[in-house]
TISE-277674 format. One record per residue (C-alpha): residue number from 1; residue in three letters; x, y, z. Coordinates in Angstrom, 2 decimals. Example, Ala and Ser with C-alpha at 12.3 -4.5 7.8 and 13.67 -1.06 7.14 Angstrom:
residues 2
n res x y z
1 ALA 12.30 -4.50 7.80;
2 SER 13.67 -1.06 7.14;
***
This chain:
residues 445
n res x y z
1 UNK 211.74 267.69 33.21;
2 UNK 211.85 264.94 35.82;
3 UNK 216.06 264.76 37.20;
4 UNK 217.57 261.71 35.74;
5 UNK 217.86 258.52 38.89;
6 UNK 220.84 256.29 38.51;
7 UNK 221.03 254.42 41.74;
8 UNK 224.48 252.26 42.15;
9 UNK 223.93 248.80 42.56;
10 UNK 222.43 247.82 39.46;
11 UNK 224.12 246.16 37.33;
12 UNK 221.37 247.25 34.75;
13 UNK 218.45 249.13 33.86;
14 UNK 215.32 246.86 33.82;
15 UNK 213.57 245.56 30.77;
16 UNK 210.90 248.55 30.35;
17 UNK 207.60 247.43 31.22;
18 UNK 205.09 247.71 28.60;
19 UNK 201.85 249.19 29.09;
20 UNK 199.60 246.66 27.48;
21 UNK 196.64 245.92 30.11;
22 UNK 196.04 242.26 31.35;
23 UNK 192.73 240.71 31.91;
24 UNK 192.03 238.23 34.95;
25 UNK 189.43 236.66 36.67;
26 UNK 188.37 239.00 39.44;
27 UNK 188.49 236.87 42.93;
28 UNK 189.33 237.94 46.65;
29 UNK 193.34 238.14 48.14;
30 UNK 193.09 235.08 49.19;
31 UNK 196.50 234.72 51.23;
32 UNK 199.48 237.43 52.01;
33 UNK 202.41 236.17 54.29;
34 UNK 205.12 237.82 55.40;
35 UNK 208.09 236.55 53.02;
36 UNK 208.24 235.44 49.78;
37 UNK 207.30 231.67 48.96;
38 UNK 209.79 229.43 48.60;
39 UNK 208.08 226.95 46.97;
40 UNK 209.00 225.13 43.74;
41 UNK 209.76 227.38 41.08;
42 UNK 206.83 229.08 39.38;
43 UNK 206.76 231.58 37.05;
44 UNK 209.50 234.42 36.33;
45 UNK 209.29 237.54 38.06;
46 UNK 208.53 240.43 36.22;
47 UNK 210.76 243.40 37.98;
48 UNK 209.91 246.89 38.87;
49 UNK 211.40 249.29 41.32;
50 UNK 208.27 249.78 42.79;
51 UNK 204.42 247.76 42.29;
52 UNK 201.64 249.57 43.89;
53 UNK 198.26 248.21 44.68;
54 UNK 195.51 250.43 43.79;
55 UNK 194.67 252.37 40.87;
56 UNK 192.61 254.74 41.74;
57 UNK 193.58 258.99 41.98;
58 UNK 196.06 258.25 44.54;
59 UNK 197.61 255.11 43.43;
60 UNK 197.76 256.43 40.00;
61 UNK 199.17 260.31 40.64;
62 UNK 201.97 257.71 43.03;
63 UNK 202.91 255.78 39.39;
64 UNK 203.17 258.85 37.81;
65 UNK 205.53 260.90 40.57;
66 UNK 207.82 257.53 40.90;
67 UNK 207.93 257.72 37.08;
68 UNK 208.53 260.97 36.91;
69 UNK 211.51 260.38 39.29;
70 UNK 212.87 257.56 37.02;
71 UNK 211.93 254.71 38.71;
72 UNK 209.93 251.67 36.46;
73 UNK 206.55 250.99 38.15;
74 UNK 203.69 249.01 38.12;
75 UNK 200.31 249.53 39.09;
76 UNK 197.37 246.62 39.70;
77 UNK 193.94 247.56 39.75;
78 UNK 190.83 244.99 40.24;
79 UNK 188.75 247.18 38.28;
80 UNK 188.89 247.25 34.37;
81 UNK 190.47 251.21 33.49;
82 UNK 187.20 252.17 31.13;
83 UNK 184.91 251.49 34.25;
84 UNK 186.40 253.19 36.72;
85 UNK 186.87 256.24 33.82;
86 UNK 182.41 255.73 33.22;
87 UNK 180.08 258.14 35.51;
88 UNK 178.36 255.09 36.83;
89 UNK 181.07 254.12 38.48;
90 UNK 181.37 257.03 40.79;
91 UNK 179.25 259.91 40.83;
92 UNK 181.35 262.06 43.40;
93 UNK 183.38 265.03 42.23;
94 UNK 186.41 266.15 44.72;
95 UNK 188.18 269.36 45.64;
96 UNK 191.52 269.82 44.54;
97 UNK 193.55 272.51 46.87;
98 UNK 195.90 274.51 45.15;
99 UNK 198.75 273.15 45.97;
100 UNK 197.55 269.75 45.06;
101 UNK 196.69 270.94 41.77;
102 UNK 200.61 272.37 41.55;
103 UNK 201.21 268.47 41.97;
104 UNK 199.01 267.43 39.53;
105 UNK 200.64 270.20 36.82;
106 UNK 203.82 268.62 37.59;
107 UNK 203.23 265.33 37.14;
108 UNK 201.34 266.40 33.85;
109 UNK 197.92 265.60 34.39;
110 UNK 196.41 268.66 34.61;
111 UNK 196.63 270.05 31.17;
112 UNK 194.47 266.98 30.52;
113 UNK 191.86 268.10 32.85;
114 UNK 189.02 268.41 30.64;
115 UNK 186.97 270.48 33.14;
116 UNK 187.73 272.32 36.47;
117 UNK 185.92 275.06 38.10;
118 UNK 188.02 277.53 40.04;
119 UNK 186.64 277.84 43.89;
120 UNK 187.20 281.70 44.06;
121 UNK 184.87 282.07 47.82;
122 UNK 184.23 279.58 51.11;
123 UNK 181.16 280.54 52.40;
124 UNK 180.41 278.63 56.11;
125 UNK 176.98 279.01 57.98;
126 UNK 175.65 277.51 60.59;
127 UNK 171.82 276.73 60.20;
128 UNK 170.04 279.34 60.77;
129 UNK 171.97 281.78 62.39;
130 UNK 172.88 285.40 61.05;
131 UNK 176.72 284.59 61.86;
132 UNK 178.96 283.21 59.15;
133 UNK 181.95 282.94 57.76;
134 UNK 183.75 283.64 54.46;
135 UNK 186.68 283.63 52.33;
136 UNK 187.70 285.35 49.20;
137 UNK 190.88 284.15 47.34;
138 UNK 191.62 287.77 46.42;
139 UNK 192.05 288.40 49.58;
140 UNK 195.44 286.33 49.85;
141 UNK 196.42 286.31 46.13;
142 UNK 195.50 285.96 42.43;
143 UNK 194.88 282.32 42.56;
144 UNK 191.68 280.27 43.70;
145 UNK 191.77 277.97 46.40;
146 UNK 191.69 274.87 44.05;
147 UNK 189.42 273.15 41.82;
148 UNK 186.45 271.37 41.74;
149 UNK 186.56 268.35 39.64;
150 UNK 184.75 265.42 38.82;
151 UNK 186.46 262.26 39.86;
152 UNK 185.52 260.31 36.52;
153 UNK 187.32 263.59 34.58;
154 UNK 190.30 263.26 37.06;
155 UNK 190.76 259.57 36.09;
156 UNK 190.57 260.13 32.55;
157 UNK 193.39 262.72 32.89;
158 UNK 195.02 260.27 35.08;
159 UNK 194.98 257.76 32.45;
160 UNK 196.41 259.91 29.45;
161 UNK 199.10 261.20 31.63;
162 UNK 199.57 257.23 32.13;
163 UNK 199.31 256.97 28.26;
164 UNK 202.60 259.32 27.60;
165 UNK 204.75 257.34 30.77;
166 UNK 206.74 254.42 28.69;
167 UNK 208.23 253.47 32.74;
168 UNK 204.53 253.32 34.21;
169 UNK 202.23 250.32 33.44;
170 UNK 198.71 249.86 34.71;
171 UNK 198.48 246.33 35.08;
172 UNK 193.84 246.14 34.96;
173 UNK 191.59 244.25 35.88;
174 UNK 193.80 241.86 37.83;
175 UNK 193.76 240.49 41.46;
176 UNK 196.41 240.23 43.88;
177 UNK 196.64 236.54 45.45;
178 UNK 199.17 237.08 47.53;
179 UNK 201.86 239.50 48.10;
180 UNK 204.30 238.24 50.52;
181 UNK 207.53 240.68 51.55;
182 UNK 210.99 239.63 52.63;
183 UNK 214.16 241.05 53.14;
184 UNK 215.58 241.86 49.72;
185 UNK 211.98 242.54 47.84;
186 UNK 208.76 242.55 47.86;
187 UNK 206.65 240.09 45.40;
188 UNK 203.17 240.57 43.80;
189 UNK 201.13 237.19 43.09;
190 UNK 198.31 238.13 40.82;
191 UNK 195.39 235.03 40.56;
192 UNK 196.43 234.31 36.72;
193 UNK 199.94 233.53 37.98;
194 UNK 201.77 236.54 36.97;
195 UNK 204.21 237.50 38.89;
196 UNK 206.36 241.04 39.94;
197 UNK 209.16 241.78 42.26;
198 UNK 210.11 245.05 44.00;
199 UNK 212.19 246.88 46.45;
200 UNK 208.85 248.54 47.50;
201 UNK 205.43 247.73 47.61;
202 UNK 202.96 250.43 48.18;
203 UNK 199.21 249.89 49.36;
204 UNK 196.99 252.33 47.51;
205 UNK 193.76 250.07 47.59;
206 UNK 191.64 251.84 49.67;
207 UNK 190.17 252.21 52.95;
208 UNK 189.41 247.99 53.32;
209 UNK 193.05 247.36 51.65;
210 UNK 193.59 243.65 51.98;
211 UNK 197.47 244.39 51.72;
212 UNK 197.26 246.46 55.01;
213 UNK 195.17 243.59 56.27;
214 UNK 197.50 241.47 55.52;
215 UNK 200.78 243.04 57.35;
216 UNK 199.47 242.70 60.30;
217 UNK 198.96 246.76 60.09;
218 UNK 195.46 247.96 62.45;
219 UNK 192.71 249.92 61.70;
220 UNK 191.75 252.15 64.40;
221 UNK 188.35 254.20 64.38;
222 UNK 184.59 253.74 64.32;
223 UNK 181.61 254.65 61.94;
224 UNK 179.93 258.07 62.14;
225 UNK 175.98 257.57 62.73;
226 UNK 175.96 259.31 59.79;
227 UNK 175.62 258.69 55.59;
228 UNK 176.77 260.90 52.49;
229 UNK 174.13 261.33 50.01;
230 UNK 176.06 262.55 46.78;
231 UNK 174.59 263.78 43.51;
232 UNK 175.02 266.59 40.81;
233 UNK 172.32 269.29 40.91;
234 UNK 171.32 271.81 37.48;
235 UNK 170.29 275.20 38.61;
236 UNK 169.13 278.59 37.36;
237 UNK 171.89 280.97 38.16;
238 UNK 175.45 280.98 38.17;
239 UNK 177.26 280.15 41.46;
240 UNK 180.67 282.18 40.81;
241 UNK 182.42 279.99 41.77;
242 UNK 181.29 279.96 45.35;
243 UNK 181.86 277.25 48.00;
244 UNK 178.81 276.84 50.40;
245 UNK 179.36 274.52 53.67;
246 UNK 175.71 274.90 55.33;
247 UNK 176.03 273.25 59.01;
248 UNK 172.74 271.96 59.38;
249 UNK 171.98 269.43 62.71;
250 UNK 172.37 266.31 60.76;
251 UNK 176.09 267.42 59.51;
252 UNK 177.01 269.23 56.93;
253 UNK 175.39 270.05 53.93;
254 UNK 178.03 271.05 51.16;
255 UNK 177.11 273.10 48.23;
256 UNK 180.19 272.82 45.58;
257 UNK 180.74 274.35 42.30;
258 UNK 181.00 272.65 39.12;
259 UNK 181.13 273.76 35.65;
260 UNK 178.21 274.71 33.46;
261 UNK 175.82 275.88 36.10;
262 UNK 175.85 272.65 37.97;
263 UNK 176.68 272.19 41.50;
264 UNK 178.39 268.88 43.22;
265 UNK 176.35 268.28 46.23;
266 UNK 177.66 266.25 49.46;
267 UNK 174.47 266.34 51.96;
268 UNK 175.25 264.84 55.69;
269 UNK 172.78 262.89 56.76;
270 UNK 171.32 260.49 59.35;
271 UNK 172.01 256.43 58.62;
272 UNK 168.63 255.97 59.78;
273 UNK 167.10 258.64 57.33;
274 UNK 169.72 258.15 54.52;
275 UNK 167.67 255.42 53.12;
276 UNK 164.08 257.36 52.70;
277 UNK 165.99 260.29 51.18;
278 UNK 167.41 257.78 48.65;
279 UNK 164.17 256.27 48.02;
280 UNK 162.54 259.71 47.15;
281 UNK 161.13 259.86 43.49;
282 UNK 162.48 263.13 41.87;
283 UNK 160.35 265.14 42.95;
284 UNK 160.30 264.29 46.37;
285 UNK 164.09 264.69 46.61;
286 UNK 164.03 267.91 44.82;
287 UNK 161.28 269.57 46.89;
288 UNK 163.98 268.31 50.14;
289 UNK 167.09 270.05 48.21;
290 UNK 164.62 273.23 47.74;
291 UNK 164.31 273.47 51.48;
292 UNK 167.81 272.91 52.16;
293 UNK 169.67 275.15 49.26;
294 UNK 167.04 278.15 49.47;
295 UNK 166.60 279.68 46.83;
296 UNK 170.00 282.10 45.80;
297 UNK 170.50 279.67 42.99;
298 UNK 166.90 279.44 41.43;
299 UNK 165.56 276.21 40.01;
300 UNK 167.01 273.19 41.02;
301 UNK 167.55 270.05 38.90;
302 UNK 169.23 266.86 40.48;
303 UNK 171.05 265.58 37.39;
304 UNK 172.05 262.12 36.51;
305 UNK 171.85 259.32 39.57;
306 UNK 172.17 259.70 43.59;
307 UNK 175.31 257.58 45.66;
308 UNK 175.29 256.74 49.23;
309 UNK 178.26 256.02 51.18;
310 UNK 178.57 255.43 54.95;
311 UNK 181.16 257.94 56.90;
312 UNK 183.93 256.84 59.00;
313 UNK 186.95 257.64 60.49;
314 UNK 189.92 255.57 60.35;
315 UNK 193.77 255.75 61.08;
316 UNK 196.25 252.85 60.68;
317 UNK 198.01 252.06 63.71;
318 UNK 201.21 252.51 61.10;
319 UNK 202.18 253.21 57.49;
320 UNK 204.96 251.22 56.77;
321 UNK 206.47 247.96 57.09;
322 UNK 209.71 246.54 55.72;
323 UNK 209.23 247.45 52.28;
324 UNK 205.40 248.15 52.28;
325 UNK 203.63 251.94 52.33;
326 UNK 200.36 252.85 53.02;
327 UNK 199.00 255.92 51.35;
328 UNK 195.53 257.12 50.73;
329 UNK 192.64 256.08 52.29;
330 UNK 194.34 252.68 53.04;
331 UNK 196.41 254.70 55.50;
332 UNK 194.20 257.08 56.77;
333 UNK 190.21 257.64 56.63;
334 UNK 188.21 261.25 57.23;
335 UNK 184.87 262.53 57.66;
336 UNK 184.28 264.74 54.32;
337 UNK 183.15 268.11 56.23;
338 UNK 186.07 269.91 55.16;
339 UNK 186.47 268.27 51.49;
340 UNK 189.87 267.09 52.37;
341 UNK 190.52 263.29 51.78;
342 UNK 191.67 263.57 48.67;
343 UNK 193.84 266.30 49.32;
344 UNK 195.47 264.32 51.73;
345 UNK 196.19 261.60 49.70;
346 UNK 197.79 263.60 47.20;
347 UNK 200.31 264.91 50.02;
348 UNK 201.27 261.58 51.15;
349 UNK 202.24 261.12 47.27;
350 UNK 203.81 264.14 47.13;
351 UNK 205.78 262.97 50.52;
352 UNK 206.48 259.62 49.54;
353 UNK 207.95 260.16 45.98;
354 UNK 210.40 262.93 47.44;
355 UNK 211.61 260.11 50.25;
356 UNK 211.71 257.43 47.45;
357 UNK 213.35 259.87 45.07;
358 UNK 215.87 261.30 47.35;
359 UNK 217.00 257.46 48.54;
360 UNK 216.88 256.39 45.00;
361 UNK 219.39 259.00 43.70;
362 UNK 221.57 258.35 46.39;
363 UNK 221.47 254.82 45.70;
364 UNK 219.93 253.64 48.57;
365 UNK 217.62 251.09 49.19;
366 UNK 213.84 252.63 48.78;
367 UNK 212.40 250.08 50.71;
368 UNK 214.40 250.08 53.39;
369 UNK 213.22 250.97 56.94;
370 UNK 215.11 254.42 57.62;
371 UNK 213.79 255.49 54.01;
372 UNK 209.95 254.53 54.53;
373 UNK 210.38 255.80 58.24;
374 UNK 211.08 259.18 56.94;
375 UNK 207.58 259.36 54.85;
376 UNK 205.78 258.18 57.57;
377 UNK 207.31 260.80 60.31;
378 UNK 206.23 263.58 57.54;
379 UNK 202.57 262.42 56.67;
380 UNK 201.42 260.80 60.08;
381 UNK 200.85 263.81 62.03;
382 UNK 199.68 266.32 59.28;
383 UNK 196.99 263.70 58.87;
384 UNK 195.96 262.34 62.68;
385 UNK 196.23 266.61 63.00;
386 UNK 193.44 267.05 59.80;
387 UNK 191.70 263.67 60.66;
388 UNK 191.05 265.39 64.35;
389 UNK 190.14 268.68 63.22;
390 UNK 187.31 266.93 60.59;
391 UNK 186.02 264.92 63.49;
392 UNK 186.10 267.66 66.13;
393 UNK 184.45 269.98 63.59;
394 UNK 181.55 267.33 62.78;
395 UNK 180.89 266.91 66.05;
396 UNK 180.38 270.62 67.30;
397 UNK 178.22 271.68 64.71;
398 UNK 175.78 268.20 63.98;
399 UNK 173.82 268.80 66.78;
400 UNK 171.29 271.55 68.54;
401 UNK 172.77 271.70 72.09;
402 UNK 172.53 275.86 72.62;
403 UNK 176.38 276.02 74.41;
404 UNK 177.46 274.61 71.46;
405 UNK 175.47 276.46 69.22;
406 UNK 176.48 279.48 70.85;
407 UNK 180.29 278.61 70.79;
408 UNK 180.34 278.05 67.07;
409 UNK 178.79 280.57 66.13;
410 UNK 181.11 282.92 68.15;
411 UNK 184.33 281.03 66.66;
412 UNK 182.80 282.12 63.11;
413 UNK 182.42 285.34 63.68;
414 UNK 185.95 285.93 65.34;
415 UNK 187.68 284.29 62.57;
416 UNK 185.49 286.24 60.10;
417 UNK 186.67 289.57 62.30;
418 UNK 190.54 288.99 63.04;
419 UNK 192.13 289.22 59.19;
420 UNK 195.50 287.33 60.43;
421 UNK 193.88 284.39 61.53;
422 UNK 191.41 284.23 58.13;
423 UNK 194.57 284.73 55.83;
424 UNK 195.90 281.81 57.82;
425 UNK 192.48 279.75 57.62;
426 UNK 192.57 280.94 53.95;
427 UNK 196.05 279.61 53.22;
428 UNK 195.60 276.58 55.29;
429 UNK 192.52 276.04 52.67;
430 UNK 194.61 276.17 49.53;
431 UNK 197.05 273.56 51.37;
432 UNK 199.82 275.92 51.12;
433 UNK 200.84 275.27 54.98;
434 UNK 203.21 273.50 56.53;
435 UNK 206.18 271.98 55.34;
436 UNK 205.63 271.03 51.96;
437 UNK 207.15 268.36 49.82;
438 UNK 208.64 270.25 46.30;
439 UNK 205.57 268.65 44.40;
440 UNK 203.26 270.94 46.43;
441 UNK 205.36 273.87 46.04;
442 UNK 205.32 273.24 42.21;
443 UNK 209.02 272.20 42.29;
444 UNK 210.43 269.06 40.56;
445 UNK 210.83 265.79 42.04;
***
C-alpha cells in the first residue's frame, strides 16, 4: 500500500482529476518561454501536483509511482491511448531487468502483463570465433534476469494499471502549445486551450522532446552509421529462454526470447544497407536471417511487419531546471547493444518518485532546485556510466580490425573463466547494482 503524503502548505486537497480522455487537434509546440504568461486572463487552471509530458512506458510507469506516492498527476500524450496500445504502432519488444520488473510489481502493472518470457541464459559471441561468453541465472539465484516483453503488451498493462489510479489522468491525444515555468509553478498550455498548473513539470516525450528544447536544455551526441532493423521471427524449436547477442562486423545482431516459440529480433546494421534489407520480399529477408541465426532454432518465420530506426547516442547537457525533469530518452539516448534503454528509464522513475516522494512528505517544495538536484546527482552518472559502456562496447566489436578482434575475444573468455567477475556481470545484468532507489529493491515508495 502506497504511504499516505500530506505535505503542509495546502490549505486543501485538490479537486481529483478525472480520467476521462480529451481529444485535440494534433499540431507542433509551437512556443515554450520561460515563465508563465501574463497575459489577459484565459482559461482556469486545472491543478495537479505534478503534469508530465509523455505517455509512453516511462512517462506512464512516472504517473503511476507519483500516484502511488499520493500526489494528483496528469499525463499528456499526442498520440490517441488505443494506437499507441495497436502492434502497428510499434513492433519492438524490450527487456525488462529484474529489478525493473520489481518496479513494475509495485506500481501494479505487472500482474497485468499479459505475456512475459523469463530470460533464464545470456549467451555473447563474437562472429565466428570459438570464444564466448555466457550466463545462467541459476548461477546467482532462483530468479531470471528479467523479462522479455512486447512493448504494445507493456502499454496495455500500463493503461489498466492507469484504469484502477482515481489520482492519475491520461490527458490523449492532446498537444502541448506552450509550457512556460516560473517561480511558484509550472503551467501546461495544450492547443484546445486547456490549461494545468504544477509545482513540477516532467519531460517524458522522448528523445526530440520539444519541452527540453524549449528550456534551453542541450543535446549532446551524434548518430551511429548504423540502423536497427526490428521484427518478430516464428521458429521450429524452443529457445529456453535463451538470450543470444551475436557480434557480427556490422554491430550486433540480438536474438531475444519471446513467448510461444517466437523470438524478438534487433539486427545492427549498416545505414547504407539498412534500406535493401528492408526492401527484401520475404523470402529474401528470410534466406538473410537463415545465414545469420544458423540453424539451432530450425525453421525460421519473420512474423507480422519489419521497423527501422536510426541509432544514436545522446545525453542532455542537464536534467533539470527550476521545476522541469527530464527522464527517459528525453534525458538520455543509448545504442541498444546491451538492451538497456528502457531499463534506464525505469530507474530514473524509480529515482525521481523517491526524491519527489521524500520532499513531498516532508512538505517541501517538489519542484524546487535542491529537490530536482538530488534526482539528477543519482541518475546522471549511472547513465553517462551505461551510455559509455554501450558505445565503447559497439565500437570494439562492429568492426574486423584483428587487435581488436583479438582483445575481445580474450575479454570474453576471462570473464567467462573468473566466476567473481561473471556473478558481478550477472548481477549487473538483472540491474540489481548500485545504489538502488526502494522501487528497484521491491520496497514501497
Amino acid at each position: 500500500m502506497p504511504r499516505e503524503t500530506n505535505p503542509s502548505g495546502r490549505a486543501s486537497r485538490r479537486a481529483r482529476l478525472d480520467k476521462t480522455v480529451g481529444a485535440v487537434e494534433v499540431s507542433d509546440m509551437s512556443r515554450a518561454s520561460s515563465s508563465p504568461s501574463r497575459a489577459a486572463a484565459g482559461p482556469a487552471a486545472e491543478r495537479a501536483d505534478a503534469i508530465i509530458v509523455g505517455g509512453g512506458l516511462v512517462g506512464l510507469s512516472l504517473g503511476l509511482a507519483f500516484a502511488r506516492a499520493g500526489l494528483e498527476t496528469a499525463v499528456v500524450d499526442r498520440a490517441p491511448a488505443a494506437a499507441l496500445a495497436d502492434e502497428a504502432f510499434d513492433g519492438r519488444a524490450s527487456a525488462i531487468a529484474y529489478a525493473s520488473y520489481r518496479a513494475l510489481e509495485g506500481l501494479g502493472v505487472w500482474r497485468h502483463v499479459a505475456a512475459a518470457e523469463p530470460i533464464r541464459e545470456i549467451r555473447v559471441t563474437d562472429d565466428e570465433s570459438p570464444l564466448f561468453l555466457h550466463y545462467d541465472h541459476a548461477e546467482i539465484g532462483d530468479a531470471p534476469f528479467g523479462y522479455m516483453v512486447e512493448n504494445r503488451v507493456m502499454r496495455r498493462a500500463l493503461y489498466a494499471a492507469l484504469a484502477e489510479t482515481p489520482t492519475l489522468r491520461l490527458i490523449a491525444p492532446a498537444e502541448v502549445r506552450a509550457a512556460p515555468r516560473g517561480d511558484a509553478a509550472a503551467e501546461v498550455r495544450l492547443t484546445d486551450g486547456r490549461l494545468f498548473k504544477a509545482p513540477l513539470l516532467v519531460a517524458a516525450d522522448g528523445k526530440d522532446s520539444p519541452i527540453r528544447q524549449a528550456a534551453g536544455i542541450r543535446f549532446f551526441g551524434w548518430r551511429y552509421p548504423q540502423d536497427g532493423i526490428v521484427c518478430t521471427v516464428v521458429h521450429e524449436r524452443p529457445h529456453h529462454g535463451i538470450a543470444e547477442e551475436r557480434f557480427l562486423p556490422a554491430g550486433p545482431f540480438a536474438i531475444l526470447p519471446l513467448t510461444e516459440n517466437r523470438v524478438s529480433l534487433v539486427w545492427t546494421e549498416r545505414t547504407d544497407l539498412a534500406p535493401a534489407i528492408m526492401a527484401l520480399d520475404e523470402a529474401g529477408f528470410r534466406a538473410e536471417l537463415e545465414a545469420r541465426f544458423g540453424d539451432y532454432l530450425g525453421r525460421l518465420a519473420p512474423a507480422g511487419p519489419r521497423w527501422r530506426y536510426p541509432l544514436a547516442f545522446r545525453l542532455a547537457e542537464s536534467y533539470v531546471r527550476p521545476r522541469l525533469a527530464l527522464i527517459g530518452d528525453a534525458a538520455h539516448l543509448i545504442h541498444p547493444i546491451a538492451g538497456q534503454g528502457l531499463n534506464l528509464g525505469l530507474r530514473d522513475v524509480a529515482a525521481l518518485a523517491e526524491v519527489v516522494a521524500d520532499a513531498a512528505r516532508l512538505g517541501l517544495d517538489i519542484g524546487a532546485p535542491a529537490v530536482l538536484e538530488r534526482y539528477e546527482r543519482w541518475r546522471r552518472f549511472d547513465n553517462l556510466l551505461l551510455a559509455g559502456i554501450t558505445d565503447g562496447l559497439n565500437r570494439l566489436f562492429s568492426n574486423r580490425v584483428e587487435p581488436f578482434r583479438m582483445a575481445r575475444d580474450l575479454g570474453l573468455d576471462m570473464v567467462n573463466r573468473l566466476p567473481p567477475l561473471k556473478r558481478f556481470f550477472m548481477r549487473h545484468a538483472r540491474g540489481t547494482v548500485g545504489e538502488l532507489p526502494r522501487l528497484l529493491k521491491g520496497e514501497a515508495l
